[in-house]
N, C-alpha and C positions, 0 to 999 in steps of 0.2 A: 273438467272433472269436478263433480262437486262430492262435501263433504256435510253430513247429516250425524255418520255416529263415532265413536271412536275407534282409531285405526289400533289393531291389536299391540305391537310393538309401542307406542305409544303408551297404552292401557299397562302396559307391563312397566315401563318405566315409574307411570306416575304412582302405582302400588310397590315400588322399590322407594322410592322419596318418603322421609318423614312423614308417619300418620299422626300423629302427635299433637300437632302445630295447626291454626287459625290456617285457614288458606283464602284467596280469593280467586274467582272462576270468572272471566274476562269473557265476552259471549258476544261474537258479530254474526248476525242471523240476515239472511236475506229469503224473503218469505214468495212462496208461490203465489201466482196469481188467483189460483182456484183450486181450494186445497182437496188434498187425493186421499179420502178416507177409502179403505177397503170394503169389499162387501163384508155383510155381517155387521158392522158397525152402524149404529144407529143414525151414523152423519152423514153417508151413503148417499150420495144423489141429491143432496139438498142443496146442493152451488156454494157451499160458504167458500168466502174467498180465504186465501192463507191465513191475514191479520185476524178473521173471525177464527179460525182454528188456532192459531199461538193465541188470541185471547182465551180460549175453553182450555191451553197448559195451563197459562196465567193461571185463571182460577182453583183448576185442578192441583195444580202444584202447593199453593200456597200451603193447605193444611199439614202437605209432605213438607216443605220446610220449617213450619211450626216446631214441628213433634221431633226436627231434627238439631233443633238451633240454629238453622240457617238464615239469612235475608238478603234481601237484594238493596245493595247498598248507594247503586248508583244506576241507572239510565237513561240512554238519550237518541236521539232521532240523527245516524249521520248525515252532514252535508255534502261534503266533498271528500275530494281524496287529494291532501295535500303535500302530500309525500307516500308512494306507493303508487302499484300498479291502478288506473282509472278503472280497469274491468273489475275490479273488486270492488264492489258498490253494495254498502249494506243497508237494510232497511232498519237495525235496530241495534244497539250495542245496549249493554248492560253489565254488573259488576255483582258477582254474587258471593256473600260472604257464609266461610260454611266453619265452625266453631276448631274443626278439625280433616284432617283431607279421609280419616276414616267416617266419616259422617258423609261425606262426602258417596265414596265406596258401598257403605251402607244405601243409601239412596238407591243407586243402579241397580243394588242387586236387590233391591224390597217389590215382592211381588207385585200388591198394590198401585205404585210405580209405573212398573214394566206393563200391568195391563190394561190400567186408567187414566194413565196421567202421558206418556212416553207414544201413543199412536195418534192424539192429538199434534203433538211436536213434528213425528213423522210424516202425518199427514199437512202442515203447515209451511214447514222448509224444505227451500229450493238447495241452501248452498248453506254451512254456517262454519266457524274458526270459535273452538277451546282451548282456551289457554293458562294452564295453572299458573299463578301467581305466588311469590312467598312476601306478604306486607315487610318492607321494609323495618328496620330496627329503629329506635327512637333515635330521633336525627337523622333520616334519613340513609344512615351508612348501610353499604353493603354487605351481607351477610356471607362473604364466600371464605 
């Protein structure tokens, strides 16, 4: 089974959590080999492979996190899997930092988004895991 967008019960939780607050969005993507644009789409038939489709989010995305205070604060290429199941094998992690998890919310739901930036991502990933994050307190203590 894999996973691409958010599971609704999930989606209900995370709009119950503090909107308030700095969040960070934790992203392990594992990308198709040959990304599956729909017809009508102008990418349609032209063989790009997954990584050339999440590079056109990449790009697309950026100005939507601009406008929203967001950045991506950390990324890396995984290697192994040295604790966890080995079938879970990702081709990209990264760390994206959003100013508040309502900015966050805002995003998903901004048209723009949903019909220029979000069918690249779809047409790119095979499998991927979101994970909200709440940054730590100075020093490291737990906030519970």
């Amino acid at each position: 089974m894999s996973y691409i967008d958010p599971d609704r019960e999930a989606w209900e939780v995370f709009k119950g959590l503090p909107r308030d607050q700095p969040i960070h969005m934790l992203n392990l993507v594992k990308l198709k080999a040959k990304a599956d644009y729909p017809k009508g789409r102008p990418e349609h038939g032209k063989g790009l492979s997954g990584a050339e489709a999440y590079r056109a989010y990449g790009r697309a995305i950026g100005p939507v996190f601009e406008r929203l205070g967001a950045r991506q604060v950390w990324a890396g290429q995984p290697q192994v899997m040295v604790t966890g199941p080995a079938s879970e094998a990702w081709d990209l992690a990264f760390i994206a930092e959003y100013p508040n998890a309502q900015a966050f919310i805002d995003m998903v739901r901004d048209p723009h988004y949903r019909e220029h930036v979000v069918p690249h991502r779809t047409a790119a990933v095979e499998d991927s895991r979101l994970l909200r994050l709440a940054p730590l307190a100075e020093g490291g203590e737990l906030g519970h």
